[in-house]
MIROFI-358845 format. One record per residue: residue in one letter; x, y, z of N, C-alpha, C in turn. Coordinates in steps of 0.05 Angstrom, whole numbers, plus 32768, in hexadecimal, padded with zeros to 4 digits. Example, Ala and Ser with C-alpha at 12.3 -4.5 7.8 and 13.67 -1.06 7.14 Angstrom:
# MIROFI-358845
+------+--------+---------+------+---------+----------+-------+--------+---------+------+
| resn | n.east | n.north | n.up | ca.east | ca.north | ca.up | c.east | c.north | c.up |
+------+--------+---------+------+---------+----------+-------+--------+---------+------+
|    A |   8108 |    7F8E | 809C |    80F6 |     7FA6 |  809C |   8108 |    7FBE | 809C |
|    S |   8101 |    7FD3 | 808E |    8111 |     7FEB |  808F |   8102 |    8001 | 809D |
+------+--------+---------+------+---------+----------+-------+--------+---------+------+
# end
This chain:
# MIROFI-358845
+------+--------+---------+------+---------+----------+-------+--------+---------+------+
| resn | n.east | n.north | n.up | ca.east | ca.north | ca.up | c.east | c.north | c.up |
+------+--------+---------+------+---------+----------+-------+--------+---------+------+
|    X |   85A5 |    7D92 | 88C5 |    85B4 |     7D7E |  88B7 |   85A7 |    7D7B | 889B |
|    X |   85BA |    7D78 | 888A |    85AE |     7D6D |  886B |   85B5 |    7D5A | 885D |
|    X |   85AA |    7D5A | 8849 |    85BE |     7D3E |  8836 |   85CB |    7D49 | 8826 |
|    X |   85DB |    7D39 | 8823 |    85F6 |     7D42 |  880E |   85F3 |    7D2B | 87FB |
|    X |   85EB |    7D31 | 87DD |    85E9 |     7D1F |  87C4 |   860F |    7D1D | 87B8 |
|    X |   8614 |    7D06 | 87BB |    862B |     7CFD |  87B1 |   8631 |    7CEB | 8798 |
|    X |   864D |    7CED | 878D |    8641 |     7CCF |  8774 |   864A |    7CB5 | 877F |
|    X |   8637 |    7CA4 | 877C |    8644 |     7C89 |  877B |   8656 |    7C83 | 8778 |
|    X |   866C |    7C85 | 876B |    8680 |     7C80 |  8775 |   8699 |    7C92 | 878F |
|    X |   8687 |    7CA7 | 8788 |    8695 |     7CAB |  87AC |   8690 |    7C9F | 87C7 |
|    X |   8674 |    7C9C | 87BA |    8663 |     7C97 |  87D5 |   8672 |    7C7C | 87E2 |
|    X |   867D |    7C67 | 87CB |    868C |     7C4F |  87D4 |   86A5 |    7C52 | 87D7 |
|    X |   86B5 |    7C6B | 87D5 |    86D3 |     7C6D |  87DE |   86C6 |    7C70 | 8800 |
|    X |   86B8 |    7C84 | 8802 |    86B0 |     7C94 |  8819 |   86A6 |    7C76 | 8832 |
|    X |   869A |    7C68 | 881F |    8695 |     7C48 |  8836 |   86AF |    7C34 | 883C |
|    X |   86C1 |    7C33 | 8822 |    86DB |     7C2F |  882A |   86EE |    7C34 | 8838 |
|    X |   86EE |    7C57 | 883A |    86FD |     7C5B |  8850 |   86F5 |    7C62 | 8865 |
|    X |   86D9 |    7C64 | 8870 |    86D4 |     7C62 |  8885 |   86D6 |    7C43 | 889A |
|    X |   86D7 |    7C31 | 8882 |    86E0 |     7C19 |  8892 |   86F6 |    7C14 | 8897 |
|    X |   870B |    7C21 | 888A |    8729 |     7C23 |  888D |   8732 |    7C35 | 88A6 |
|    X |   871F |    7C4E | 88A1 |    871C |     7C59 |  88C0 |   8715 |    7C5E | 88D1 |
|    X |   870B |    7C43 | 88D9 |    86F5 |     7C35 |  88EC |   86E1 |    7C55 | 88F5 |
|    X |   86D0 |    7C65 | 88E1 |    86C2 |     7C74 |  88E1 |   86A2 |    7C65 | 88D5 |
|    X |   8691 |    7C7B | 88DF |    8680 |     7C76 |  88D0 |   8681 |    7C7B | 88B9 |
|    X |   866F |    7C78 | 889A |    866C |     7C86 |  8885 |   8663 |    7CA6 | 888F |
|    X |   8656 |    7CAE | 889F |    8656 |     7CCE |  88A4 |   8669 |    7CDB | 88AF |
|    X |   8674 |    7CCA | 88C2 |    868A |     7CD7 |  88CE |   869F |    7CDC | 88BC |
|    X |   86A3 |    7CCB | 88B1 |    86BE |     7CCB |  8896 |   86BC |    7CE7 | 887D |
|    X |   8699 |    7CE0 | 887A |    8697 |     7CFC |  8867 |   869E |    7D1C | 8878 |
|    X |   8693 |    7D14 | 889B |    869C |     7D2A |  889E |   86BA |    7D3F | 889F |
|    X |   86C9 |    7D1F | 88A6 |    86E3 |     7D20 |  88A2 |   86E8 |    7D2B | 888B |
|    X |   86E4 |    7D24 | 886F |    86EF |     7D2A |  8858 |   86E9 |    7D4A | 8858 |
|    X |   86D2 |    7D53 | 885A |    86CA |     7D6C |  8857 |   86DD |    7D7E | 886C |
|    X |   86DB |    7D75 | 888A |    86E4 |     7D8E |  8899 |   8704 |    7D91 | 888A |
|    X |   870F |    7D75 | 8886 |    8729 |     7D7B |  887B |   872F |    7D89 | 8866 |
|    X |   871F |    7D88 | 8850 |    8718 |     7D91 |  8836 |   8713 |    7DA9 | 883A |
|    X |   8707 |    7DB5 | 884D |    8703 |     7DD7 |  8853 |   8715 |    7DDC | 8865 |
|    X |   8725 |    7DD4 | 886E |    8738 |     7DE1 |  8880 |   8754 |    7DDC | 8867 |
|    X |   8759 |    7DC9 | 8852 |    876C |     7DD0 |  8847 |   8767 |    7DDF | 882D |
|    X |   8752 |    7DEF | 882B |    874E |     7E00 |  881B |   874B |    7E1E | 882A |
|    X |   8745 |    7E1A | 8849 |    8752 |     7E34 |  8853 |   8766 |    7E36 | 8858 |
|    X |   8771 |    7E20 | 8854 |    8797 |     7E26 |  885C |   87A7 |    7E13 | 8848 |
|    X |   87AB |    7E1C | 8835 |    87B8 |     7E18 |  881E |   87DB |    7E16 | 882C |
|    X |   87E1 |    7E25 | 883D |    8800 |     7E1D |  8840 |   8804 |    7E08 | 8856 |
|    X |   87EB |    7DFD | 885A |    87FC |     7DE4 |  886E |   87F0 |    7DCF | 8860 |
|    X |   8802 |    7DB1 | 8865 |    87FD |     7D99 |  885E |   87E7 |    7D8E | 886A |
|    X |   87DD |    7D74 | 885C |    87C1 |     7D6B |  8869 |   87D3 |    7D66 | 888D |
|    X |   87EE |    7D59 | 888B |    87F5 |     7D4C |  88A1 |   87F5 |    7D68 | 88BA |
|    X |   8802 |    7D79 | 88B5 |    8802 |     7D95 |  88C0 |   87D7 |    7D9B | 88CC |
|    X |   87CE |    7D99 | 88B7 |    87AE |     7D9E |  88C4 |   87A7 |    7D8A | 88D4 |
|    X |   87A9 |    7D73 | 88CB |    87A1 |     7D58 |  88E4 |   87B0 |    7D59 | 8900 |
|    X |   87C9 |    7D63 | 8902 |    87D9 |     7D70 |  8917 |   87D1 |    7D86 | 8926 |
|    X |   87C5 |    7D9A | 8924 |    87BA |     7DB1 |  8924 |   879A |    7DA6 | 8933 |
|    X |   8789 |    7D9E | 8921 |    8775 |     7D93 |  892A |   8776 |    7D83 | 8942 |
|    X |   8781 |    7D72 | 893F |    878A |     7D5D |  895B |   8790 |    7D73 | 896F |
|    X |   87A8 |    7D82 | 896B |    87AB |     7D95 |  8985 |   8795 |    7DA3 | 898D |
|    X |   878A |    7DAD | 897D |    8770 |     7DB7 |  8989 |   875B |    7DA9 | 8990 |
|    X |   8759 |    7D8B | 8993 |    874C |     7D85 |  89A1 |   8757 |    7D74 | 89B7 |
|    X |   876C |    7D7A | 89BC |    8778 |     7D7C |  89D7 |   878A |    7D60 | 89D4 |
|    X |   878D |    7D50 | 89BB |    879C |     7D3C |  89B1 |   87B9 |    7D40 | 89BA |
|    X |   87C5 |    7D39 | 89CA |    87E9 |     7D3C |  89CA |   87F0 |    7D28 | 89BF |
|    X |   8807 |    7D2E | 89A5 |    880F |     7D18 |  898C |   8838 |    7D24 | 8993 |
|    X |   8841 |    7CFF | 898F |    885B |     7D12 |  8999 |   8860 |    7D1F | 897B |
|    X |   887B |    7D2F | 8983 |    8882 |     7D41 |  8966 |   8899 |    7D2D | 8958 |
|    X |   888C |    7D22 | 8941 |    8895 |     7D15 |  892E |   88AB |    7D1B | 8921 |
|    X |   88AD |    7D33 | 891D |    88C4 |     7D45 |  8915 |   88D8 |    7D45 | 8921 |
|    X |   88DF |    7D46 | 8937 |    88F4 |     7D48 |  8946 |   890E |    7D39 | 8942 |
|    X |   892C |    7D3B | 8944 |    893B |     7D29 |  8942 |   893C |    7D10 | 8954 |
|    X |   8943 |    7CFD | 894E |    8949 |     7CE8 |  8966 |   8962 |    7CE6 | 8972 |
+------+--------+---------+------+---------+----------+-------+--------+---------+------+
# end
């Protein structure tokens, strides 16, 4: 494990939204990053499409939003 030097003012978005998403501050950075490297390996899907994807792979069943009613 290492440190990661950030600027001040990220560092306080990064405490903001981890309280928004009842995360820790590390957990949240880790969030930003895995997402941030997974939508720079996959340029043709949406963030919503990767958070979908991710969830299924960790065994998340989400109903399909898409569908007609």
């Amino acid at each position: 494990m290492g440190i990661v030097n950030i600027e001040d003012e990220l560092h306080e978005q990064l405490r903001r939204a981890s309280r928004a998403s009842c995360r820790s501050i590390n957990g949240q950075a880790a969030f930003w990053i895995r997402i941030g490297m997974l939508c720079e390996l996959s340029p043709n899907l949406t963030f919503r499409e990767i958070v979908a994807r991710e969830l299924k792979a960790a065994g998340v069943e989400a109903p399909d939003l898409t569908a007609a009613a």
